[in-house]
Backbone as JSON, one array per atom type, in Angstrom:
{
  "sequence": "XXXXXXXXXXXXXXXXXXXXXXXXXXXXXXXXXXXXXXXXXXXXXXXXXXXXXXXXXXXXXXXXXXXXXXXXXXXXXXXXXXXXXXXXXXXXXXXXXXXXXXXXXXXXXXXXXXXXXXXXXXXXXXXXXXXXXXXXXXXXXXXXXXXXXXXXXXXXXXXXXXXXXXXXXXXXXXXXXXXXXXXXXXXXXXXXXXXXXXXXXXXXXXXXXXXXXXXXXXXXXXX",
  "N": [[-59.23, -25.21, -102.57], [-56.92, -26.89, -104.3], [-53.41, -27.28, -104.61], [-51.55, -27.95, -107.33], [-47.86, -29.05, -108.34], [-46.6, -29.06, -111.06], [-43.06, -30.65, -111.63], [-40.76, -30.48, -114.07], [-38.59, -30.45, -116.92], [-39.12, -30.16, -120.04], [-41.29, -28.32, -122.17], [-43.32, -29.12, -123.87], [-44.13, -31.21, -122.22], [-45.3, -30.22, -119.99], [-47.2, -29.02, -120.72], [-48.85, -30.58, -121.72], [-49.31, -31.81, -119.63], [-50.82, -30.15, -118.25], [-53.49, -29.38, -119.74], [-54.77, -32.22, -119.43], [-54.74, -32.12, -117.05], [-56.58, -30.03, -117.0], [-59.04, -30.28, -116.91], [-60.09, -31.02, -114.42], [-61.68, -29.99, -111.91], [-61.2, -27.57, -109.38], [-58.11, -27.36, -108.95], [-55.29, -26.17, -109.04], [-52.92, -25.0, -110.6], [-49.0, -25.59, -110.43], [-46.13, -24.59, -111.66], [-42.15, -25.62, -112.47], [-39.3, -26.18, -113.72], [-36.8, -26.6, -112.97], [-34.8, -28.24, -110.41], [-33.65, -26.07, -108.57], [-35.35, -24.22, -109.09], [-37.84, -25.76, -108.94], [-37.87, -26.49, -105.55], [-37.85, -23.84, -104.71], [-40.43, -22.91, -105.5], [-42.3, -24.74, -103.9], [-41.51, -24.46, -100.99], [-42.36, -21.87, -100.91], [-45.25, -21.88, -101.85], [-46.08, -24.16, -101.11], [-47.43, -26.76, -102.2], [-50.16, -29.34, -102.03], [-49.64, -31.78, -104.13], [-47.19, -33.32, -105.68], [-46.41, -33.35, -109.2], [-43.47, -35.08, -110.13], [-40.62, -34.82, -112.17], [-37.79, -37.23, -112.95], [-35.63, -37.06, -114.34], [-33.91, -33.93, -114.41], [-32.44, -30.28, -115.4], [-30.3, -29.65, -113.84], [-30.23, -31.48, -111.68], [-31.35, -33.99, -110.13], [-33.94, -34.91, -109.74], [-35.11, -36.67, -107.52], [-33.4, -35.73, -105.64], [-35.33, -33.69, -104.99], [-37.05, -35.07, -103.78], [-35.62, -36.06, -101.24], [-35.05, -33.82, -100.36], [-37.5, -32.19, -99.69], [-38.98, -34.28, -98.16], [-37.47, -34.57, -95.57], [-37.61, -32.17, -94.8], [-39.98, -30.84, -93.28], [-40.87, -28.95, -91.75], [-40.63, -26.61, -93.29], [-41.14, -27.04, -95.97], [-43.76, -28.5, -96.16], [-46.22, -31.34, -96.56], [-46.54, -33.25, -98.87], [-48.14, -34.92, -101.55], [-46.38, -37.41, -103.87], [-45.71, -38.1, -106.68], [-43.71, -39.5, -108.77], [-42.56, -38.88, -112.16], [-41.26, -41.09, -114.65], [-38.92, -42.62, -117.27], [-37.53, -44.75, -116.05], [-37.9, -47.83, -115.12], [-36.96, -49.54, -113.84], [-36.9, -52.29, -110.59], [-34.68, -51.29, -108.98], [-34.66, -49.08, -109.24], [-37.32, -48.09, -108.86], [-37.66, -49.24, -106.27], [-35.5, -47.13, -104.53], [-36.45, -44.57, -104.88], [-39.5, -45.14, -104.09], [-38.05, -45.46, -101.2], [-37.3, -42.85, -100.69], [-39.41, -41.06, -100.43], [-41.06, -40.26, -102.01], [-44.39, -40.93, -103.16], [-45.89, -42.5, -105.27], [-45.12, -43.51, -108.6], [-45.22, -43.19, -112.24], [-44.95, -44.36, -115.14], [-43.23, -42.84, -117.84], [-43.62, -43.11, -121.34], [-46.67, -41.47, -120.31], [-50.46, -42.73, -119.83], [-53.0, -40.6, -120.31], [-55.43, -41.37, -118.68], [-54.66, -42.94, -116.71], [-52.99, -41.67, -115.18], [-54.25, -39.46, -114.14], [-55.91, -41.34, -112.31], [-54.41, -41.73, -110.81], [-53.78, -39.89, -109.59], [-56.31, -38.59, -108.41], [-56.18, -40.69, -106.54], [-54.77, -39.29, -104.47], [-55.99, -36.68, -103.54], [-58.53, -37.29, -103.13], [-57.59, -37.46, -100.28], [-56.91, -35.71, -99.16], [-58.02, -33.35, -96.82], [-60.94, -32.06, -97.4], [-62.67, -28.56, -97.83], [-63.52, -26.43, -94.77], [-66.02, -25.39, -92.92], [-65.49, -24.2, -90.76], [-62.45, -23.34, -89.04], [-60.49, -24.39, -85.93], [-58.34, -24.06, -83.63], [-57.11, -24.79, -80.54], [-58.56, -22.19, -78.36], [-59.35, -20.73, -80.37], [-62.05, -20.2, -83.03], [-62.47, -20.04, -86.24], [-64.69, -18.61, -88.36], [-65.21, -19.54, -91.73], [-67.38, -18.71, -93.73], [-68.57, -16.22, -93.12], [-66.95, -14.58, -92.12], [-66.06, -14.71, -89.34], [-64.36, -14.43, -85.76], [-63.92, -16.31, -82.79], [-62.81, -16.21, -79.62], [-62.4, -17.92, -77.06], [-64.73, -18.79, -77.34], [-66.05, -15.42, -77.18], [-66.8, -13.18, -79.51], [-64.36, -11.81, -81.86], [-62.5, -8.8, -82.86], [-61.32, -8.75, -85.96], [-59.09, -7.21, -88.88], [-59.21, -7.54, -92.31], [-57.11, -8.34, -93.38], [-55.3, -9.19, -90.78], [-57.08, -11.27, -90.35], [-57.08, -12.83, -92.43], [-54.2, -13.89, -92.08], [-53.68, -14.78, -89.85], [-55.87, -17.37, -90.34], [-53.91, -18.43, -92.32], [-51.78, -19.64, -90.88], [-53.04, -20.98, -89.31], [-54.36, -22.79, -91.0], [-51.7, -24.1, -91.88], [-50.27, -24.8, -89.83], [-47.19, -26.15, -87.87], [-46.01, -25.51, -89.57], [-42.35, -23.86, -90.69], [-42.77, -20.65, -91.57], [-41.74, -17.95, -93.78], [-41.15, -14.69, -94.09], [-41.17, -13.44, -96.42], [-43.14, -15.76, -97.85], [-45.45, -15.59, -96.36], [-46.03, -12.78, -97.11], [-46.67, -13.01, -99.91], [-48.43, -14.92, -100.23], [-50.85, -14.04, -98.25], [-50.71, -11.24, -98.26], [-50.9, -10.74, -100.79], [-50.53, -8.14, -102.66], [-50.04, -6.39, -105.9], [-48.36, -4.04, -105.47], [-45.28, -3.42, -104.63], [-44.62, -4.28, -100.31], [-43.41, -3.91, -97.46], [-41.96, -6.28, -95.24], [-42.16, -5.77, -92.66], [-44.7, -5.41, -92.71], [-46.02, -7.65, -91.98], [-44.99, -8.24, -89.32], [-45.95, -6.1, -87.66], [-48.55, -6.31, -88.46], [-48.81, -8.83, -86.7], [-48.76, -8.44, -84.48], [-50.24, -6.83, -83.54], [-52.66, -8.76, -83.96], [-51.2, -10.65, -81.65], [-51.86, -9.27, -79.3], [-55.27, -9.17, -79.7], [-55.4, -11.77, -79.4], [-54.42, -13.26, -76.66], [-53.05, -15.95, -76.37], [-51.63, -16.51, -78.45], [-49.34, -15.44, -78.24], [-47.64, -17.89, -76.44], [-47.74, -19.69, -78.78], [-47.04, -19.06, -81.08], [-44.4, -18.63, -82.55], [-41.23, -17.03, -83.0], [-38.97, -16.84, -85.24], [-36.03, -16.19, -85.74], [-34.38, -14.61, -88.39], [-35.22, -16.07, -89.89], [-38.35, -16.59, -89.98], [-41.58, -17.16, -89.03], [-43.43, -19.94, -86.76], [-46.55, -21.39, -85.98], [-46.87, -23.31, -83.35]],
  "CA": [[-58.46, -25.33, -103.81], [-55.91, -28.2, -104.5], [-52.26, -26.86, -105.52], [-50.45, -29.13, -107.88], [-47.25, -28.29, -108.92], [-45.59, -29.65, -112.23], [-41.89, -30.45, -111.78], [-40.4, -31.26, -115.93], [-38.34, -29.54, -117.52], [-39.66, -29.77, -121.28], [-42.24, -27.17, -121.73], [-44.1, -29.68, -124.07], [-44.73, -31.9, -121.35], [-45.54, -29.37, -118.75], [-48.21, -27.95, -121.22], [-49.51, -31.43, -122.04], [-50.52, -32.09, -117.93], [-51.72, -29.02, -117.64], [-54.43, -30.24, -120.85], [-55.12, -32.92, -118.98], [-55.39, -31.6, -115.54], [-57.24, -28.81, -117.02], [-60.42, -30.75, -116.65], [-60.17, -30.96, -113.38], [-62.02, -28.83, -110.88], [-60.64, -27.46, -107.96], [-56.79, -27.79, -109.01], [-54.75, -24.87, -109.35], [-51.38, -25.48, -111.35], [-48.19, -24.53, -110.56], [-45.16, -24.87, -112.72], [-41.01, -25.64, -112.69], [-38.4, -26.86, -115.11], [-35.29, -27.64, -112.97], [-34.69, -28.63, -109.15], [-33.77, -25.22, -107.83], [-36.9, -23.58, -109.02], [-38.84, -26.55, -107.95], [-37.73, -26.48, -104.18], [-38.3, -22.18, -104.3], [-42.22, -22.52, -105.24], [-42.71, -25.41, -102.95], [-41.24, -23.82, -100.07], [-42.97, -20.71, -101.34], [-46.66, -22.33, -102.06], [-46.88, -25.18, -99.8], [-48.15, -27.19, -103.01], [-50.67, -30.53, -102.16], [-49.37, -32.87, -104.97], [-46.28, -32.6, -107.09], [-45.89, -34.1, -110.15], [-41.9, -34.95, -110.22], [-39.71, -35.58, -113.08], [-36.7, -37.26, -111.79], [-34.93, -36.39, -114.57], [-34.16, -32.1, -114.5], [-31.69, -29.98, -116.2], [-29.68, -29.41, -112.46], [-29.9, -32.43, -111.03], [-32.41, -35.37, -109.94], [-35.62, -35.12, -109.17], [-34.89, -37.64, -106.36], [-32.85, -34.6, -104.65], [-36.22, -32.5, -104.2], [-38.08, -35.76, -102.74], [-34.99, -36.21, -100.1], [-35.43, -32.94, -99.11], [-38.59, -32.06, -98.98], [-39.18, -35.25, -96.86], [-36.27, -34.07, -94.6], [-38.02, -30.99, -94.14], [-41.32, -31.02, -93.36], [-41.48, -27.94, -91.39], [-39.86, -25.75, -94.71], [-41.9, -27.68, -97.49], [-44.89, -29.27, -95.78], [-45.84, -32.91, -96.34], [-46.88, -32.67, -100.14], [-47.77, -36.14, -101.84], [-45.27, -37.04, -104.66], [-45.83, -38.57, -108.07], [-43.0, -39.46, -109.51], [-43.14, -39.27, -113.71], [-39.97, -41.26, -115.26], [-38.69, -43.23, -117.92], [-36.6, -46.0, -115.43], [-39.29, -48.14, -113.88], [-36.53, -51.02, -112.75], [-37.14, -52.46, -109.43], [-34.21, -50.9, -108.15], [-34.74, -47.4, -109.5], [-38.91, -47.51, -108.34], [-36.95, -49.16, -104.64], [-34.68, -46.28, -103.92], [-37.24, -43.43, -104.79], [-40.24, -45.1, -102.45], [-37.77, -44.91, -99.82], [-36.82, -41.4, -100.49], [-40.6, -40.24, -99.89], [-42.42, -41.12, -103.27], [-45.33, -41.81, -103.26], [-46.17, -43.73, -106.35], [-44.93, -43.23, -110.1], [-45.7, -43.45, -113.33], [-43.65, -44.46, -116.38], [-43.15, -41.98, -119.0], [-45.02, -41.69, -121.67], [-47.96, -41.83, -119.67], [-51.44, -42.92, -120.29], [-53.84, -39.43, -119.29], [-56.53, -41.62, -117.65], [-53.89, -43.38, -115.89], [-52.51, -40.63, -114.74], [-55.76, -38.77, -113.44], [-56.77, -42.17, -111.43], [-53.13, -41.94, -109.87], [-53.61, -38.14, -108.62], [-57.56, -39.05, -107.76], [-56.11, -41.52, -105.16], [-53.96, -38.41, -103.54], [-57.01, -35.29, -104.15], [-59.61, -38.28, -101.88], [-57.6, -38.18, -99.03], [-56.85, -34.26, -98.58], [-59.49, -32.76, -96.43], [-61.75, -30.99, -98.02], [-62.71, -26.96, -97.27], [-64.22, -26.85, -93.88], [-66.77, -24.03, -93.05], [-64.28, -23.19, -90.03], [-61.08, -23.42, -88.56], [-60.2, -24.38, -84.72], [-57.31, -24.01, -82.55], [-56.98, -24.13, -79.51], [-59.48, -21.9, -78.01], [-60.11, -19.66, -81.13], [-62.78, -20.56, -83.79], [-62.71, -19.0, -87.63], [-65.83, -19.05, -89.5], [-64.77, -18.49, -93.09], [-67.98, -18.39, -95.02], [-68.88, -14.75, -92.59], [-65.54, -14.15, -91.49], [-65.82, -14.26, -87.83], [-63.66, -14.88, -85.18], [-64.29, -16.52, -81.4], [-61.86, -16.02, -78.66], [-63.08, -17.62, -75.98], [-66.26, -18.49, -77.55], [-66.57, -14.55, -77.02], [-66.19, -12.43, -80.88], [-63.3, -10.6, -81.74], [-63.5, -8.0, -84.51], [-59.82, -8.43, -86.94], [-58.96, -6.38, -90.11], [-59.31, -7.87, -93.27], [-55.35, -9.01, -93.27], [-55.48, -10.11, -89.57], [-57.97, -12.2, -90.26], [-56.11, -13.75, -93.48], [-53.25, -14.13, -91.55], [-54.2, -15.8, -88.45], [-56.1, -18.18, -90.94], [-52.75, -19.16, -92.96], [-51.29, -19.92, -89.58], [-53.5, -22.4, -88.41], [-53.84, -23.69, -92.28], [-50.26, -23.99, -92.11], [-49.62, -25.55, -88.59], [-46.19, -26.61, -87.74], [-44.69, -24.96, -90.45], [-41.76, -22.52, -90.58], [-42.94, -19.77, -92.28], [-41.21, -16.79, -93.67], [-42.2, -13.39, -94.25], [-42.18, -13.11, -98.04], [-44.49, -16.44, -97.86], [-46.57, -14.59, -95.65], [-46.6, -11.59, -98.09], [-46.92, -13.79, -101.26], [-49.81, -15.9, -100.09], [-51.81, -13.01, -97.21], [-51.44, -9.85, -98.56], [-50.73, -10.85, -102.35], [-50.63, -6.8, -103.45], [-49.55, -6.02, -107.03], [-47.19, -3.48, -104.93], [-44.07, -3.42, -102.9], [-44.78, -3.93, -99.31], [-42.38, -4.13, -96.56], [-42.23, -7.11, -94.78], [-42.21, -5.17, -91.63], [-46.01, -5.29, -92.52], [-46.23, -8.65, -91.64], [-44.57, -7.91, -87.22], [-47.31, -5.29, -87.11], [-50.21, -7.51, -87.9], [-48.91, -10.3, -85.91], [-48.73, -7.84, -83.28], [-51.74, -6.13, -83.16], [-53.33, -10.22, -83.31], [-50.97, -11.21, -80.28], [-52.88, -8.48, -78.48], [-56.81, -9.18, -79.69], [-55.77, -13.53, -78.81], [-52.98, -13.62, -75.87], [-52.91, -17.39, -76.59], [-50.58, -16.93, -79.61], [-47.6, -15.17, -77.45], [-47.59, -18.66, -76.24], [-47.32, -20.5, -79.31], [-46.37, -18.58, -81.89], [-42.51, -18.5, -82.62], [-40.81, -16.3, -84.16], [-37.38, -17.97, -85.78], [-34.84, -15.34, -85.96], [-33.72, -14.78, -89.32], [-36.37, -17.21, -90.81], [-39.66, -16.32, -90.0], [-42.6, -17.64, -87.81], [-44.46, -21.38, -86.91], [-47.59, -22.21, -85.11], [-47.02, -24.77, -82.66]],
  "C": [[-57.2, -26.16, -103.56], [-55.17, -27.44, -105.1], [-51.51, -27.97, -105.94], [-49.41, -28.58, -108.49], [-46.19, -29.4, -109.62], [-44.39, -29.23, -111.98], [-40.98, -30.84, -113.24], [-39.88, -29.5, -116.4], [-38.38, -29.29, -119.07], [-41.13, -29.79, -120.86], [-43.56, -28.48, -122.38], [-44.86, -30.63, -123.0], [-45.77, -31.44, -120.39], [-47.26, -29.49, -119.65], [-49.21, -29.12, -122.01], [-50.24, -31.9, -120.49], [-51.16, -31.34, -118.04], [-53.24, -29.26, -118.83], [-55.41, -31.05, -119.87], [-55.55, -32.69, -117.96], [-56.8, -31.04, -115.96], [-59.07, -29.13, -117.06], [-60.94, -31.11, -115.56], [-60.74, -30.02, -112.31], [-61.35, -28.56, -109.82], [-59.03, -27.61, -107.67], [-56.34, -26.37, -109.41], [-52.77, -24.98, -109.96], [-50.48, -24.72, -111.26], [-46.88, -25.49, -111.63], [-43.91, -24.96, -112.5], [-40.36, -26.61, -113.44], [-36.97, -27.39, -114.54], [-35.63, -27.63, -110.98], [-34.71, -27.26, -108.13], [-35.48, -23.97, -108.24], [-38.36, -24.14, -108.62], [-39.26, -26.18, -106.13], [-38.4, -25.23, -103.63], [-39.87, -22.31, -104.05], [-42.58, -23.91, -104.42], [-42.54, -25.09, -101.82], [-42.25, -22.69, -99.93], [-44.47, -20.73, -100.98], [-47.15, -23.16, -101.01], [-47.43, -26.09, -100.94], [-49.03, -28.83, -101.86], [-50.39, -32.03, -102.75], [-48.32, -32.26, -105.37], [-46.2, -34.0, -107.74], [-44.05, -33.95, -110.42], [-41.14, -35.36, -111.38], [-38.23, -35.67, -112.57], [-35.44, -37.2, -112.99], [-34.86, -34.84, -114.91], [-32.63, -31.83, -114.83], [-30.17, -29.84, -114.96], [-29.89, -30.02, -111.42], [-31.06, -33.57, -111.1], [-33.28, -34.72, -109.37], [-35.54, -35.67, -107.9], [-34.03, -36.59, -105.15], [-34.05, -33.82, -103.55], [-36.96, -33.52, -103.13], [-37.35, -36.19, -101.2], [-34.92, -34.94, -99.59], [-36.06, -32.31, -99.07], [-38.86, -33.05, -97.73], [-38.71, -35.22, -95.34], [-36.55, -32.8, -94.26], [-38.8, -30.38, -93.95], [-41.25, -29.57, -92.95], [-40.86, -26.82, -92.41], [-41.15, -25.64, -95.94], [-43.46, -28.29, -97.19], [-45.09, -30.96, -96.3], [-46.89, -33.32, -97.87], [-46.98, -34.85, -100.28], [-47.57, -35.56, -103.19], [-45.2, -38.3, -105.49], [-44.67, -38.53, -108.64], [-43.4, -39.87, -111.15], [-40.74, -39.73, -114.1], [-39.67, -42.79, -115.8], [-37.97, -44.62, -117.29], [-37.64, -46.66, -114.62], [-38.34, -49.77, -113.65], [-36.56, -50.96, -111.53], [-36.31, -51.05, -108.43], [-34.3, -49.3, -108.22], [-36.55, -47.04, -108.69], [-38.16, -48.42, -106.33], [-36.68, -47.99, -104.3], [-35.77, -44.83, -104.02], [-38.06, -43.44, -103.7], [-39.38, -44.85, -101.37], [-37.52, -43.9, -99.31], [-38.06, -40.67, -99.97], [-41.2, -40.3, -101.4], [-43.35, -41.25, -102.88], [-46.21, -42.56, -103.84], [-45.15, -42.62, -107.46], [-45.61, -43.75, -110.78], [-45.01, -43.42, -114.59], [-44.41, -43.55, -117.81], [-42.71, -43.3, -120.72], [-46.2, -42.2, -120.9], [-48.9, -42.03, -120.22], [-52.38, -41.31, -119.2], [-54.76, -40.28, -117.99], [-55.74, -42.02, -116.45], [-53.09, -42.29, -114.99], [-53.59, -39.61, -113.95], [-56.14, -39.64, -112.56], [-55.95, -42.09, -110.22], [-53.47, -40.36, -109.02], [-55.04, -37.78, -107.78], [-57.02, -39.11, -106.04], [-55.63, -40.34, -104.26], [-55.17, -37.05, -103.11], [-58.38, -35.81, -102.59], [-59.09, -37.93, -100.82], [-56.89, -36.79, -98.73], [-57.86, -33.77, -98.49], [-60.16, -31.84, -97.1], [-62.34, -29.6, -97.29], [-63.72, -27.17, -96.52], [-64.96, -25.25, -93.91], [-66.04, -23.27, -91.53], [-63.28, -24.12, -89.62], [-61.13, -23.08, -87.1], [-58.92, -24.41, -84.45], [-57.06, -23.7, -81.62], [-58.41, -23.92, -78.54], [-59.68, -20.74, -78.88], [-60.36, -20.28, -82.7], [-62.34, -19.49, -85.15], [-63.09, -19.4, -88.4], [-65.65, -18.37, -90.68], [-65.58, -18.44, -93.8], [-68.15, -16.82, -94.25], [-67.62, -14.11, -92.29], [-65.04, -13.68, -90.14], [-65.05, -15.39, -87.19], [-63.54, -14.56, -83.82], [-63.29, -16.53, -81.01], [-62.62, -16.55, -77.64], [-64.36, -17.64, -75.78], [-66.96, -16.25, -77.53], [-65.85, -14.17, -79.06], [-64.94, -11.47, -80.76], [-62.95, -9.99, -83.16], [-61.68, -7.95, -84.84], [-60.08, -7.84, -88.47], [-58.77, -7.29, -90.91], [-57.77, -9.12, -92.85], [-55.04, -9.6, -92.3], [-56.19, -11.05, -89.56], [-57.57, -13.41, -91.6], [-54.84, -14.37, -92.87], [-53.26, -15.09, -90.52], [-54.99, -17.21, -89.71], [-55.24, -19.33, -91.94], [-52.16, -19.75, -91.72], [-52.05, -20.96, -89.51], [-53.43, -23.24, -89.64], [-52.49, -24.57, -92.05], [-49.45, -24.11, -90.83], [-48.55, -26.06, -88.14], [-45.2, -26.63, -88.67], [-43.75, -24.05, -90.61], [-42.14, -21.59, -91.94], [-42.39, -18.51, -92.95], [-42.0, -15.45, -93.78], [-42.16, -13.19, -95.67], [-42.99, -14.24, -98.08], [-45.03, -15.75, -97.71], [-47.11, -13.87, -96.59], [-47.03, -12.03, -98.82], [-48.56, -14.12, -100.97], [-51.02, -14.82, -99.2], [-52.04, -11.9, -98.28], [-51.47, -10.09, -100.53], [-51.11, -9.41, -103.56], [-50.02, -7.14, -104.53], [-48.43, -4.76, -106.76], [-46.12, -3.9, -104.31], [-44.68, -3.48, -101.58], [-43.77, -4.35, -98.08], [-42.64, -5.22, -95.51], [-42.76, -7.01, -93.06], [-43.97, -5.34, -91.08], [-46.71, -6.68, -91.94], [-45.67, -8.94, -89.56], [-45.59, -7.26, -87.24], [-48.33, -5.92, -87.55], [-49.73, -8.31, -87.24], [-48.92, -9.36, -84.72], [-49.69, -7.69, -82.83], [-52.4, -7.85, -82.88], [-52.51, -10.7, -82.23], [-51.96, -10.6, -78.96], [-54.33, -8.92, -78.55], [-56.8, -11.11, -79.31], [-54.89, -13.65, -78.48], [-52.43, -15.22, -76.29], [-51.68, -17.43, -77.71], [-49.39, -16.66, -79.09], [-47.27, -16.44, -76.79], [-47.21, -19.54, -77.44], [-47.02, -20.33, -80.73], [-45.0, -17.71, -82.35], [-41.97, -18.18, -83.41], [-39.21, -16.94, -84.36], [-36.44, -17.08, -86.21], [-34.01, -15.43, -86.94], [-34.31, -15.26, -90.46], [-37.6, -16.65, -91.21], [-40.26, -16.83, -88.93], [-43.18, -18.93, -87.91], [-45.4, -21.31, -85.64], [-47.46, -23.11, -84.81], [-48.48, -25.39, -82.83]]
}
């Protein structure tokens, strides 16, 4: 599943992509209206694509693409559609260099706009039937997991977990991510719950006390 996440802060707009997307398979839409709620669910999600409007009610648009870009291991390495009404040289200059990676002048054309988010959708790998690292395999249509070529039997959540991790390779992670995206209860759960599964998995694959770093204060990244 492809996360795209609409940055605009009129709702009409928002609720006119999402129309358009909405014919799209395999896209999962997320939503914000100004810069600081942008940055939260990108940090948060990890989105694939964002659609950017570089004008927002609390600042530029052009803020979130200088620092996302500037912070890969936070935000991940998202490609970035700019949508906006200024398409002079020097205004479509200064964005590509910020980390852009195309625009599109408002009001948009839909098709035009679908061929532009195509080009970005082609060239993110598509869902593999497992996940390597290292020396431990995870086959996600059965849900097993090699150590060593030998099996090693993890709990539901250990086995979600360890799988966001390698997903999510060289990123700093926190622990409400973690919670948000792993355990995604409709309860409270203490984040605490997130040290005791990584624990119990340092134990069933020594290999991670090696390269999994915990960031004091932050959270955790898979080297």
């Amino acid at each position: 599943m492809i996360n795209l996440l609409i940055i605009e802060d009129s709702e009409e707009t928002r609720d006119f992509l999402k129309v358009i997307l909405s014919e799209e398979a395999n896209i999962n839409i997320l939503e914000a209206s100004s810069v600081a709620e942008g940055l939260k669910i990108v940090k948060r999600d990890i989105p694939n694509i964002i659609l950017l409007d570089l004008s927002l009610p609390d600042g530029s648009g052009s803020s979130i693409c200088k620092e996302v870009r500037g912070n890969s291991e936070f935000y991940g390495s998202p490609f970035i559609l700019a949508l906006t009404a200024d398409t002079s040289q020097e205004s479509v200059n200064t964005n590509l260099e910020l980390g852009c990676d195309d625009y599109i002048k408002k009001p948009f054309d839909p098709k035009e706009l679908l061929i532009r988010i195509k080009k970005f959708t082609s060239r993110i790998p598509k869902d593999k039937e497992f996940l390597q690292y290292e020396n431990i395999k995870i086959f996600l249509n059965n849900k097993v997991v090699t150590y060593n070529n030998e099996n090693i039997v993890l709990s539901k959540n250990e086995f979600e977990l360890l799988s966001y991790f390698i997903l999510n390779r060289g990123l700093l992670l926190t622990r409400v991510t973690i919670l948000d995206n792993v355990w995604n209860e409709n309860f409270d759960i203490s984040d605490k719950a997130v040290d005791q599964c990584l624990k119990r998995l340092r134990k069933k694959l020594p290999i991670l006390n090696e390269v999994l770093i915990s960031k004091r204060g932050f959270g955790y990244i898979l080297k």
